[in-house]
C-alpha positions in Angstrom: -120.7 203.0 95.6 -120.5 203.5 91.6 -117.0 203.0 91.4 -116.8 199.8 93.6 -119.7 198.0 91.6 -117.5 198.9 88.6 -114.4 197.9 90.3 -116.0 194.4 90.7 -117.5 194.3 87.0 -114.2 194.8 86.4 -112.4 192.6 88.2 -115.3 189.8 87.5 -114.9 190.6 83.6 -110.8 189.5 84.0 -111.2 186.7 86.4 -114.2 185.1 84.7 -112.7 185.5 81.4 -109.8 182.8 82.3 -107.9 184.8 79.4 -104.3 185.7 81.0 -103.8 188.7 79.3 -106.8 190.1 79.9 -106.4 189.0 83.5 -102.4 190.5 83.2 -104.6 193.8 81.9 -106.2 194.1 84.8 -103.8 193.3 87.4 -101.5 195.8 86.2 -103.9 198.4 85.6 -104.7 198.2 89.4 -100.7 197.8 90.5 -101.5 194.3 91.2 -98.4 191.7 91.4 -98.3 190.1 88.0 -95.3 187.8 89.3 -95.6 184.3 90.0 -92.9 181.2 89.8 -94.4 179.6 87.6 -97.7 179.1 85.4 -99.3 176.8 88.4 -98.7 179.0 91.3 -100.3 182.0 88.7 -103.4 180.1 87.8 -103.6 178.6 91.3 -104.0 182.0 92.6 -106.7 183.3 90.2 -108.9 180.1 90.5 -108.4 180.2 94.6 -109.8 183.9 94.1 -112.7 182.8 91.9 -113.6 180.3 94.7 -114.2 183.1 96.9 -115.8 185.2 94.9 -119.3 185.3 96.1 -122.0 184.6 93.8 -119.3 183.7 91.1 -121.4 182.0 87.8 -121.3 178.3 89.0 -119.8 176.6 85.9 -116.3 178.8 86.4 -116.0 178.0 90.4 -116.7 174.2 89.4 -113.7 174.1 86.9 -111.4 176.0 89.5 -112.6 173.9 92.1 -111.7 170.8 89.6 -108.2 172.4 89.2 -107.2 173.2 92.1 -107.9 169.7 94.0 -105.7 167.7 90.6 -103.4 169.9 91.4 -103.0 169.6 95.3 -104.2 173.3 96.2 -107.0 173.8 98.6 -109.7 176.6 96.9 -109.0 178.9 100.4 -107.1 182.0 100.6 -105.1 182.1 103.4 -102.6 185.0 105.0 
């Protein structure tokens, strides 16, 4: 369970930072896509994960909340 708890650190430390290269850092350590068309649709997808991160520090879900409505994006992740 060790290595999940740091997984999430981890991937709480990138996210939560709302620094694109350190987000970047982490995405390609883990052979995440790093690819989006275009700045929006990147930053759409990282506030739409914050949103559903649970227990996410308030403050941070508020501004991606914020973001995503001006911009027209719904803070779900659908498949």
């Amino acid at each position: 369970m060790k290595v999940l708890q740091r997984r999430i650190q981890e991937r709480n430390e990138a996210l939560f930072s709302l620094d694109k290269i350190k987000i970047m850092a982490y995405l390609r350590k883990y052979n995440l896509p790093t690819e989006a068309s275009s700045d929006v649709v990147f930053w759409a997808g990282i506030y739409k994960a914050i949103c559903n991160i649970k227990n996410a520090p308030e403050p941070i879900v508020e501004e991606a909340r914020t973001w995503l409505n001006e911009k027209g994006f719904s803070t779900t992740i659908s498949l």
